[in-house]
C-alpha positions, 0 to 999 in steps of 0.5 A: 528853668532857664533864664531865657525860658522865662516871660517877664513883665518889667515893673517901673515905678516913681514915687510922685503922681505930679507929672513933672517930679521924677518924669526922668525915672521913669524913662530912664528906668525903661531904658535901662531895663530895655538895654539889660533884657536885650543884651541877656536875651529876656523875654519881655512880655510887658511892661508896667509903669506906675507913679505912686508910692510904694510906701503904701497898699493899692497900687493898681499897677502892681496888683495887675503885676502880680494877678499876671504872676499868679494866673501863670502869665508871666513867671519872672518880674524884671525892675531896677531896683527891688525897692521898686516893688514893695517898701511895705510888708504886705506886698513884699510878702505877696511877691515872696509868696509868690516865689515860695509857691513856684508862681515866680521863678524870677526876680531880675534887676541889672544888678540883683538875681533872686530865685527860690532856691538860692538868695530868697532870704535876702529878699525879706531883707531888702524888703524890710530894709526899704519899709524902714527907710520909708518910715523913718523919712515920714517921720522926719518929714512930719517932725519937720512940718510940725517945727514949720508949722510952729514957726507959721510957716505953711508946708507944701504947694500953696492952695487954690487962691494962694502963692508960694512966696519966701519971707527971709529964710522960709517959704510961706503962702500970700494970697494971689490978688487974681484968684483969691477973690475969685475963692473969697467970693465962691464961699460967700455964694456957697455960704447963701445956702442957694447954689449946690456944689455942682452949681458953685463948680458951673459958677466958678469956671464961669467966673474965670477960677480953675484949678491948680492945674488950670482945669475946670473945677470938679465936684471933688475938688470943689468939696475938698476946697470947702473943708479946707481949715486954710481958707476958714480958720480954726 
């Protein structure tokens, strides 16, 4: 079938669900596909974007990628980069099947043609080699953390009550003298046994304490917060 016959769906994807980590990757990953369907003439019928590792099973937005490839709506998958799709064996394996069973003709990146009857095989390659990369920046991380942890430092953003604040070379956390007694006193009203989760949320957005976003706190966030070793010690 010839590449201009295809209907397409072009899958963007960031690692980081924060608004503000790689915003620009995703509109320049758009642009860019953009630009490459119009000069070679593709027929795009959609396309998806998601923030979320790909590290990782469930993401919603690929998994409606692939319903889309496998209910014959679309037969061709358009992205930047084919670790853009899979960095974990099982929906790397999805999207091969997917082309080993004729569902999917196609997989184009501005750099990169893979079909079934030609280059399929270095698919299982990029696939592998994108899980492997992924692992061994886990473990560098967590090997890290672990060496952070044991200097006392505190990794990542600072908890609700806390700040980020750096002390010689590290980064560690100190409480915020607004909302840390705002935290101090909504586990003194909890630990009374009479407010309800529920009822500490109502108390503490009456009380001027919002989430690290500046949102009201959610029941969800308010259970996290209570069974957090940061603010009670182990």
């Amino acid at each position: 079938m010839e590449s201009n016959k295809l209907k397409y769906t072009g899958y963007i994807r960031k690692s980081h669900e924060h608004v503000d980590r790689q915003a620009l990757s995703i509109e320049a990953q758009r642009r860019e596909l953009l630009e490459y369907a119009s000069m070679n003439k593709l027929q795009v019928v959609q396309i998806l974007e998601e923030a979320q590792s790909a590290y990782k099973l469930g993401r919603p937005i690929f998994d409606k990628m692939m319903q889309m490839v496998e209910e014959g709506l679309v037969n061709g998958i358009l992205c930047w980069k084919i670790d853009r799709l899979a960095r974990n064996a099982k929906d790397g394996g999805r999207v091969i099947q997917a082309l080993d069973d004729g569902l999917l003709q196609e997989i184009r990146t501005p750099y990169e043609l893979f079909r079934q009857e030609d280059n399929r095989m270095m698919l299982y390659i990029h696939f592998g080699m994108s899980n492997d990369y992924s692992r061994q920046i886990s473990a560098n991380v967590k090997r890290g953390n672990r060496q952070k942890y044991a200097r006392g430092e505190f990794c990542g953003y600072a908890p609700l009550g806390y700040l980020n604040v750096k002390v010689g070379n590290s980064r560690n956390i100190a409480p915020d003298p607004v909302k840390a007694p705002l935290v101090i006193r909504l586990f003194e009203e909890y630990a009374s046994g009479k407010y309800s989760v529920q009822e500490t949320c109502r108390r503490a957005s009456e009380g001027g304490l919002t989430s690290l976003f500046g949102n009201k706190m959610a029941k969800s966030g308010m259970y996290v917060l209570l069974r957090r070793p940061v603010y009670y010690g182990v």
